[in-house]
DSSP file (Angstrom, degrees, kcal/mol; ACC not computed):
  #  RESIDUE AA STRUCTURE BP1 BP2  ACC     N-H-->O    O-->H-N    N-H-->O    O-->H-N    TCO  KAPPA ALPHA  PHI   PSI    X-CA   Y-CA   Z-CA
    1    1 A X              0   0    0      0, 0.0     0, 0.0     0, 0.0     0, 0.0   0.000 360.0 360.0 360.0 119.8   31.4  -21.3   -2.5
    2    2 A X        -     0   0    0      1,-0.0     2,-0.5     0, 0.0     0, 0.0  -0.023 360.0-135.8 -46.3 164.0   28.6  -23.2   -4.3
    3    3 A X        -     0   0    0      3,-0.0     2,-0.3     5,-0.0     3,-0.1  -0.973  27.7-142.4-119.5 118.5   25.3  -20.9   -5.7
    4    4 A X    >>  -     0   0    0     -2,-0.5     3,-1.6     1,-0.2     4,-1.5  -0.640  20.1 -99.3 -90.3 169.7   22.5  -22.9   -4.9
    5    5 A X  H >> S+     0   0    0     -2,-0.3     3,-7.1     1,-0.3     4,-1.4   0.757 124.9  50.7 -46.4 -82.7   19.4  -23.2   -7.3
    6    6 A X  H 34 S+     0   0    0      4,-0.5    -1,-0.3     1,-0.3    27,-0.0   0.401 108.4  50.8 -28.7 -27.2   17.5  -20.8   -5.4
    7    7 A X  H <4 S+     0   0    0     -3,-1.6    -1,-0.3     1,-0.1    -2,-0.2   0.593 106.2  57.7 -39.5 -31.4   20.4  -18.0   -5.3
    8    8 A X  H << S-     0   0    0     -3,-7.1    -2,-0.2    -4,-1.5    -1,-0.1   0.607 131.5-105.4-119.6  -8.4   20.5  -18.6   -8.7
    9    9 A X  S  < S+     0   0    0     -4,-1.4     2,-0.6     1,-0.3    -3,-0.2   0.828  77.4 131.9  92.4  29.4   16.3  -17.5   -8.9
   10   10 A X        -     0   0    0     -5,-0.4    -4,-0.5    -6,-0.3    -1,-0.3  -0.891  44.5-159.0-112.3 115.5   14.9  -21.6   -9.4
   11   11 A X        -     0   0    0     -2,-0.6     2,-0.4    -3,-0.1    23,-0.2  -0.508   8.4-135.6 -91.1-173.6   12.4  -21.8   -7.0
   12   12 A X  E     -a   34   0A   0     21,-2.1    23,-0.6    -2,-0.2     2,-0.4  -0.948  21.9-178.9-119.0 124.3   11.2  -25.2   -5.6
   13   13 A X  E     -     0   0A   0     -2,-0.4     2,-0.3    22,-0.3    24,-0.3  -0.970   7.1-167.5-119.5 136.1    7.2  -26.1   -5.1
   14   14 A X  E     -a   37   0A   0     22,-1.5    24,-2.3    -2,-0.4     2,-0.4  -0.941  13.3-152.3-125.5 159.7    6.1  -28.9   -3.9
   15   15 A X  E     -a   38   0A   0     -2,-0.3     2,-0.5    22,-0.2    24,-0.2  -0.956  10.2-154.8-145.9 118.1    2.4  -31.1   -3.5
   16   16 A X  E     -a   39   0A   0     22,-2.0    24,-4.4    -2,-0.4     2,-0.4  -0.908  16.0-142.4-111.9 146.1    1.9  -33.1   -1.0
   17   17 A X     >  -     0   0    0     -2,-0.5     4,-0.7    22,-0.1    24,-0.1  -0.802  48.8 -24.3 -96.0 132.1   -0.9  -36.1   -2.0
   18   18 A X  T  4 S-     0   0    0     -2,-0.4     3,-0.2     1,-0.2    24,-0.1   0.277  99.1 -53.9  59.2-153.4   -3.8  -37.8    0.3
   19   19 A X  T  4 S+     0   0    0     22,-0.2    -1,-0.2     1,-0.2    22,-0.0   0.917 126.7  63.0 -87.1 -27.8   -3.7  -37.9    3.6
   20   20 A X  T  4  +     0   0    0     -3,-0.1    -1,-0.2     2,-0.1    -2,-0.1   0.397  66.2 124.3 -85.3 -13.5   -0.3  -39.6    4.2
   21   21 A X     <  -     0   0    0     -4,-0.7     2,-1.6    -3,-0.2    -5,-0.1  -0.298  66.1-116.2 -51.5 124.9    2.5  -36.9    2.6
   22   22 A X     >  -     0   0    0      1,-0.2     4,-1.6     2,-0.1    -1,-0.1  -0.489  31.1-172.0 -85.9 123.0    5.1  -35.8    4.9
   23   23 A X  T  4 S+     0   0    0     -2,-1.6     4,-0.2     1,-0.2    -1,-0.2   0.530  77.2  57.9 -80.2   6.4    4.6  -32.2    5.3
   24   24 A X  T  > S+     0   0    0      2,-0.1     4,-0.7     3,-0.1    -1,-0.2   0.460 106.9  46.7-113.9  -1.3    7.5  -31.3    7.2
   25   25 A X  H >> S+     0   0    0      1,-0.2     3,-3.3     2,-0.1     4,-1.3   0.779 118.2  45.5 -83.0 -57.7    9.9  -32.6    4.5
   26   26 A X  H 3X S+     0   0    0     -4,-1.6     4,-0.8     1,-0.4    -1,-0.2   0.405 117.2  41.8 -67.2  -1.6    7.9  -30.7    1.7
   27   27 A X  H 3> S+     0   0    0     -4,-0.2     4,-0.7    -2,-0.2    -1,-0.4   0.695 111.4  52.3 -96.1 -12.7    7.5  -27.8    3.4
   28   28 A X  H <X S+     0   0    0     -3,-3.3     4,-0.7    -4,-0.7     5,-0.3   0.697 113.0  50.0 -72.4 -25.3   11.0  -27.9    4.6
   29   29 A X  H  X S+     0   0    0     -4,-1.3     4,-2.4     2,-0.2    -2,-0.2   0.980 109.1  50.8 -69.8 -64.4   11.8  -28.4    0.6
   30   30 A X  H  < S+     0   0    0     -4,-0.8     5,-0.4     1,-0.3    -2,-0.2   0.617 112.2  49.5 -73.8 -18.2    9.7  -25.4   -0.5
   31   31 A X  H >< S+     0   0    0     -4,-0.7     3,-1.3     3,-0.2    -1,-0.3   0.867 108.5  45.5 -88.0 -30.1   11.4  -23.3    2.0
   32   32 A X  H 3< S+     0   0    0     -4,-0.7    -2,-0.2     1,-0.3    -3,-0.1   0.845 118.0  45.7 -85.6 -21.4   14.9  -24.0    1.3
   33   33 A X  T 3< S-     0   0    0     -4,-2.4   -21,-2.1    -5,-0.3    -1,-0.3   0.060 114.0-115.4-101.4  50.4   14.2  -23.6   -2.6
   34   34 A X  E <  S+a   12   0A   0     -3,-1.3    -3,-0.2   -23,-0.2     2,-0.1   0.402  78.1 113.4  47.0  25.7   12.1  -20.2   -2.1
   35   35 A X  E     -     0   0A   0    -23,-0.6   -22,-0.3    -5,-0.4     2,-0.3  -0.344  67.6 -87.8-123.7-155.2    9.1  -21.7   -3.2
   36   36 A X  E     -     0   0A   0     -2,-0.1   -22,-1.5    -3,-0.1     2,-0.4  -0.791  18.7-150.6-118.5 150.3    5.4  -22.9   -2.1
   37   37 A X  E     -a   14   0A   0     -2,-0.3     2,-0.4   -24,-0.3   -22,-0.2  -0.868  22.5-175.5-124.0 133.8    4.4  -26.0   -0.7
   38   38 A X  E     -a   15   0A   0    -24,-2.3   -22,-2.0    -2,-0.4     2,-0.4  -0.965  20.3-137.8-125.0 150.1    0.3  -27.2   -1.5
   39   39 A X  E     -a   16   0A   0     -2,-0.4     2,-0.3   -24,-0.2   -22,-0.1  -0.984  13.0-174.1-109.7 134.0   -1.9  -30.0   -0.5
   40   40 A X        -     0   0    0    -24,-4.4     3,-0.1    -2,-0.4     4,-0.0  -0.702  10.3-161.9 -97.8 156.1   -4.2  -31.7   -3.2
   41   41 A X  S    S+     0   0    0      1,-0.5     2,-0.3    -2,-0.3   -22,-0.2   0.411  87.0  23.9-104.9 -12.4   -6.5  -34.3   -1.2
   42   42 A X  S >> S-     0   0    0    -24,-0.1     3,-0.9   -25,-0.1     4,-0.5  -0.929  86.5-116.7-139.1 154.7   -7.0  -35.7   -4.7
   43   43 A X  T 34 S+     0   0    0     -2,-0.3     4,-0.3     1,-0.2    -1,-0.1   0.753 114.7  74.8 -61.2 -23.2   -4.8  -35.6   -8.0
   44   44 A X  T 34 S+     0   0    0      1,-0.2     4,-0.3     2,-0.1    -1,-0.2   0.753  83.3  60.8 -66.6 -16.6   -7.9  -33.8   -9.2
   45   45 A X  T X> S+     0   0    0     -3,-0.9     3,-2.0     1,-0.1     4,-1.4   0.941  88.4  90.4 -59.8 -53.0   -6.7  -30.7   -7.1
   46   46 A X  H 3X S+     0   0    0     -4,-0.5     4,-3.4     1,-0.3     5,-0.2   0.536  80.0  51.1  12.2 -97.3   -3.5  -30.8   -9.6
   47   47 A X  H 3> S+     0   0    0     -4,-0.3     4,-0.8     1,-0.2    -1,-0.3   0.482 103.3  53.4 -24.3 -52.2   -4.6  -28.8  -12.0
   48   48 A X  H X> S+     0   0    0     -3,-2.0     4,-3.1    -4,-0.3     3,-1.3   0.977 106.4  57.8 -42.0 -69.5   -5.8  -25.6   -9.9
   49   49 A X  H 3X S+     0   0    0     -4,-1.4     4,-3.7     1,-0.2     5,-0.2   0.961 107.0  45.1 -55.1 -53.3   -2.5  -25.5   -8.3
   50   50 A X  H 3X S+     0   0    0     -4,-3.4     4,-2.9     1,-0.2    -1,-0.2   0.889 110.1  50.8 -25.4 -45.4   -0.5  -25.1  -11.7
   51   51 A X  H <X S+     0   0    0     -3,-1.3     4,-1.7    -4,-0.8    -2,-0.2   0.829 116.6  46.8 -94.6 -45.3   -2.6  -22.8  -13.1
   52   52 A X  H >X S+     0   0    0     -4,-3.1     4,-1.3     1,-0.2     3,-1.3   0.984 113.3  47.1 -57.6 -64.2   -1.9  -21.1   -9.5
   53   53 A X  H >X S+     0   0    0     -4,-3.7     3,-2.1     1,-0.3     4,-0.6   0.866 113.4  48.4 -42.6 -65.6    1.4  -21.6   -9.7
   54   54 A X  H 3X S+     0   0    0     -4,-2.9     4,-1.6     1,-0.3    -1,-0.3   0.575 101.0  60.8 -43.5 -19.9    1.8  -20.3  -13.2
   55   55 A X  H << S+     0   0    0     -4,-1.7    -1,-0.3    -3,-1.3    -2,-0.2   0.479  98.4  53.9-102.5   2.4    0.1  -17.5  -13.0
   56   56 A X  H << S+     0   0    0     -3,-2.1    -1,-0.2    -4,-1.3    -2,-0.2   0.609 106.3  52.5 -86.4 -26.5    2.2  -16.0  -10.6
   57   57 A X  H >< S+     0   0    0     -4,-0.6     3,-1.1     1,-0.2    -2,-0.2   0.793 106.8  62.4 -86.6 -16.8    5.3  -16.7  -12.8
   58   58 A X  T 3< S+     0   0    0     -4,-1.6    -1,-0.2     1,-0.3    -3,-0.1   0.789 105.5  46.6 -49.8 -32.7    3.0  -14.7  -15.6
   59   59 A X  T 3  S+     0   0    0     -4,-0.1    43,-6.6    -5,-0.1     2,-0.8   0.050  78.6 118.8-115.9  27.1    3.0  -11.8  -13.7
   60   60 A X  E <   +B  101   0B   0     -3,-1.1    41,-0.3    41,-0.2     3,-0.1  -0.801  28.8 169.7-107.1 128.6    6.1  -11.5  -12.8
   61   61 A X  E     +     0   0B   0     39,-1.0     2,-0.2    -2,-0.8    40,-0.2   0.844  63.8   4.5 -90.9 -23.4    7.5   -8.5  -14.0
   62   62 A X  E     -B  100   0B   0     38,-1.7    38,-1.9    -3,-0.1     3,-0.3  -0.859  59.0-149.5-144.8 112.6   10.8   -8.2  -12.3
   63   63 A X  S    S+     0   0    0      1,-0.2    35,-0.1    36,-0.2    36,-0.1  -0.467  76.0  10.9-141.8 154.6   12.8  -10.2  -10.1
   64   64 A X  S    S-     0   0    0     -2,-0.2     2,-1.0     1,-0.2    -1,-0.2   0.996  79.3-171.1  28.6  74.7   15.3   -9.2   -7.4
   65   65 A X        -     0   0    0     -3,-0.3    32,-2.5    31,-0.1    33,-1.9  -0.769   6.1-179.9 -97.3 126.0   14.2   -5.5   -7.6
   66   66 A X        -     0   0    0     -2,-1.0     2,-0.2    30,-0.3    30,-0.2  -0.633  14.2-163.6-105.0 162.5   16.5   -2.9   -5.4
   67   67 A X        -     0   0    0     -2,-0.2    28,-2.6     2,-0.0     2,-0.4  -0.767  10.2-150.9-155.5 119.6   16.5    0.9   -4.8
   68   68 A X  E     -C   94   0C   0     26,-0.3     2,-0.5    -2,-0.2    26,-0.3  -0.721   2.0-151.5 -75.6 132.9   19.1    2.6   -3.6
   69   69 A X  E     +C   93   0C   0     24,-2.2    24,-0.9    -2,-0.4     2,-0.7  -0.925  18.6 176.5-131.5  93.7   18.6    5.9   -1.4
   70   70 A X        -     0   0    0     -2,-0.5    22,-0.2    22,-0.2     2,-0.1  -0.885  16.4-157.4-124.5 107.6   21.6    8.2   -1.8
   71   71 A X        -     0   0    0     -2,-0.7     4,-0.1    20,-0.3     6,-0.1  -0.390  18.6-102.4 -90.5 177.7   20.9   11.3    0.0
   72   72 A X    >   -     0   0    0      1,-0.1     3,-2.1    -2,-0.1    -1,-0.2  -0.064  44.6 -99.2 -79.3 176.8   22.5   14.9   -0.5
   73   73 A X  T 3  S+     0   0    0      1,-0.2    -1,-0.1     3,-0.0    -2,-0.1   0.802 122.3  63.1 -68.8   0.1   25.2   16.0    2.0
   74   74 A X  T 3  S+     0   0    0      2,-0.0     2,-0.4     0, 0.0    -1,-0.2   0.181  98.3  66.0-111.6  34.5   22.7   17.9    3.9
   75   75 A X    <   -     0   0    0     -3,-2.1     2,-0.3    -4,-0.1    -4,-0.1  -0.999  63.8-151.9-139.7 144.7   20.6   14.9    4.8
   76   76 A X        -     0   0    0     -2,-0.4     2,-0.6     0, 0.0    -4,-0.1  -0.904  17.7-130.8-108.6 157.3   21.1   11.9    6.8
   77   77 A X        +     0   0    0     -2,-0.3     3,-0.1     1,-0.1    -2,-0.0  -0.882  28.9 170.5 -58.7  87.3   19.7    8.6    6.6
   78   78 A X        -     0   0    0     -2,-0.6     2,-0.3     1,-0.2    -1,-0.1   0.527  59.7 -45.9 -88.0  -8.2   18.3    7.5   10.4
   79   79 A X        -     0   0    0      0, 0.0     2,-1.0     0, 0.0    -1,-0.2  -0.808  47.1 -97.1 154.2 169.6   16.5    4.3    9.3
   80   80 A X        -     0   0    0     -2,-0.3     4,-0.0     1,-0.2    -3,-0.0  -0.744  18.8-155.4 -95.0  80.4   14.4    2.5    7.3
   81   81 A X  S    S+     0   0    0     28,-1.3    -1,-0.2    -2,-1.0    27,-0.1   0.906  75.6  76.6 -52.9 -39.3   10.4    2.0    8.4
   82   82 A X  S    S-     0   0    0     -3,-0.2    -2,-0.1     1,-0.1    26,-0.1   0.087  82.1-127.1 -81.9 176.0   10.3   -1.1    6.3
   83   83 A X        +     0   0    0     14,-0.0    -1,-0.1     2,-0.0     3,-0.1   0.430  63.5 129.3 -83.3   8.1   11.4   -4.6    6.7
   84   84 A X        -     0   0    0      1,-0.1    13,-0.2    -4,-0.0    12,-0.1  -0.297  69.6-104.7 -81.6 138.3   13.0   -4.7    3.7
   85   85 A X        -     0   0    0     11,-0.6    11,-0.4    10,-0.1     2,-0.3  -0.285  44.2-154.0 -64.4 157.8   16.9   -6.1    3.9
   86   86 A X        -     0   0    0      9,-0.2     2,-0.3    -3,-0.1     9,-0.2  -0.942  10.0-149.6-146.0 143.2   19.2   -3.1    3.5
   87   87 A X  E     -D   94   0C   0      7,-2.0     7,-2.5    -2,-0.3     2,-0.5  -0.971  16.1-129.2 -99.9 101.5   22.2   -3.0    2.4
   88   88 A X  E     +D   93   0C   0     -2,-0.3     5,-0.2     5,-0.2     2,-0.1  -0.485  46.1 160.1-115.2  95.1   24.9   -0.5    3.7
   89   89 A X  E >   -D   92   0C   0      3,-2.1     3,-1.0    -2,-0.5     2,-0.6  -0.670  52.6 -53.7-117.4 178.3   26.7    1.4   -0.1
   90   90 A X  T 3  S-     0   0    0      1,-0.2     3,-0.1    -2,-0.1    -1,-0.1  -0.573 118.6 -15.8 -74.9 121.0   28.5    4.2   -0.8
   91   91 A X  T 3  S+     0   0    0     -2,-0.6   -20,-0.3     1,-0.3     2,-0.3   0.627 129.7  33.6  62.3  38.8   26.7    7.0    0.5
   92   92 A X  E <  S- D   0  89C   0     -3,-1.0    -3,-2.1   -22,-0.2    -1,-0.3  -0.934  75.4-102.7-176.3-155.9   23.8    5.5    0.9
   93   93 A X  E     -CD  69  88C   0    -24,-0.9   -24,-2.2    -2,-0.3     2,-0.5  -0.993  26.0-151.9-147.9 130.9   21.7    2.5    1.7
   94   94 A X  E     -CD  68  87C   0     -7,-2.5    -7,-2.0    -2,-0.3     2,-0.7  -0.966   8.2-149.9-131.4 150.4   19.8    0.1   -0.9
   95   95 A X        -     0   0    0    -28,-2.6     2,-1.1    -2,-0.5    -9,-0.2  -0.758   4.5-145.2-126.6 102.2   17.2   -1.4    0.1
   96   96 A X        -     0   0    0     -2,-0.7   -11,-0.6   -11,-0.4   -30,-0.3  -0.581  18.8-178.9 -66.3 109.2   16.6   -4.8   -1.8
   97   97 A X        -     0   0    0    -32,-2.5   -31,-0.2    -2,-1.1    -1,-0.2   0.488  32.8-129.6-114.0 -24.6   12.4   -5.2   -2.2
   98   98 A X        -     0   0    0    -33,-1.9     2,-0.3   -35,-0.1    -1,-0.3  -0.470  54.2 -16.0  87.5-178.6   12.2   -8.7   -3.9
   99   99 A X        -     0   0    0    -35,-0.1     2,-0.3    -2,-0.1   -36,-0.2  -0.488  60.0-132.8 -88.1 131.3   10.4   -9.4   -6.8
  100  100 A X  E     -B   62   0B   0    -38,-1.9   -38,-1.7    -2,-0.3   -39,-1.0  -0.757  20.3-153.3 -85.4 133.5    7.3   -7.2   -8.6
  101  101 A X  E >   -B   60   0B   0     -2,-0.3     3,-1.7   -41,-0.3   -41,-0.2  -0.715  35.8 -92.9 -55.7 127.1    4.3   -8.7   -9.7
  102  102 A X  T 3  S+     0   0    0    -43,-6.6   -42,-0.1    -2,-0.3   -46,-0.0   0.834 120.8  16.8 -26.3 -67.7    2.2   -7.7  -12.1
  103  103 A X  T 3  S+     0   0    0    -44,-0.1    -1,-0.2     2,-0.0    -3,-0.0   0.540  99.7 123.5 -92.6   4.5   -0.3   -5.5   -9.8
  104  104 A X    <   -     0   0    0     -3,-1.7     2,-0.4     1,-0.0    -4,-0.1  -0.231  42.3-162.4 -68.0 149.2    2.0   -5.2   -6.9
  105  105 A X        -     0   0    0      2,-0.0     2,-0.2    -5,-0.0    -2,-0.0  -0.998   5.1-156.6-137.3 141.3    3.3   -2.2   -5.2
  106  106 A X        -     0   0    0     -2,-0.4     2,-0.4     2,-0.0    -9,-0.0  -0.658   3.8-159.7-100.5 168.5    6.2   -1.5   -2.9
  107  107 A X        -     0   0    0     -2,-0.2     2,-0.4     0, 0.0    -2,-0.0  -0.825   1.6-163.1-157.3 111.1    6.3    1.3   -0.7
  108  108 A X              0   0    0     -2,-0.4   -27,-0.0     1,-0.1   -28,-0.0  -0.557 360.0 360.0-110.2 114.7    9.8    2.3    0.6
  109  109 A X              0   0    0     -2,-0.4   -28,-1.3   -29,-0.0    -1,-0.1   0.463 360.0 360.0-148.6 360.0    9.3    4.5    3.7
């Protein structure tokens, strides 16, 4: 089975220009490659959005961050508050959280 880019942690952004950009292929682009879709009205928007865009990849500290929750025998696991995928291991459950950002916090409950 093929890895596609986005598996493989290349996301896809895309800019749609003026008034005429189709927005449902470029957001349909920026979803399937895990990445963000903008509109500029002008080329002169550009710039902002780089600098947006970059400065999220500055502050990224960690990328596909997990935790795994392995309790004693005298505890069970009944669920998970968050929405965060889980993942079923031995003798436990890890609980995949996505990528940390500089000032970000997760909170596993």
């Amino acid at each position: 089975m093929a890895i596609s880019q986005a598996e493989k942690g290349v996301g896809t952004t895309t800019i749609g220009f003026g008034q005429d950009f189709d927005e449902d292929l470029l957001t349909a682009m920026a979803d399937a490659g895990r990445g963000n879709v903008h509109y500029a009205d002008t080329p002169d928007a550009a710039p902002a959005i780089f600098a947006q865009e970059l400065e999220g990849l500055v502050n990224l500290m960690a990328q596909n961050v997990s935790v795994e929750v392995h309790p004693s025998d005298e505890v069970e696991v009944l669920g998970v508050l968050n929405d965060y995928r889980q993942v079923v291991v031995a003798g436990g459950v890890q609980l995949q959280l996505g990528d940390a950002l500089g000032a970000s916090q997760h909170r596993v409950r």
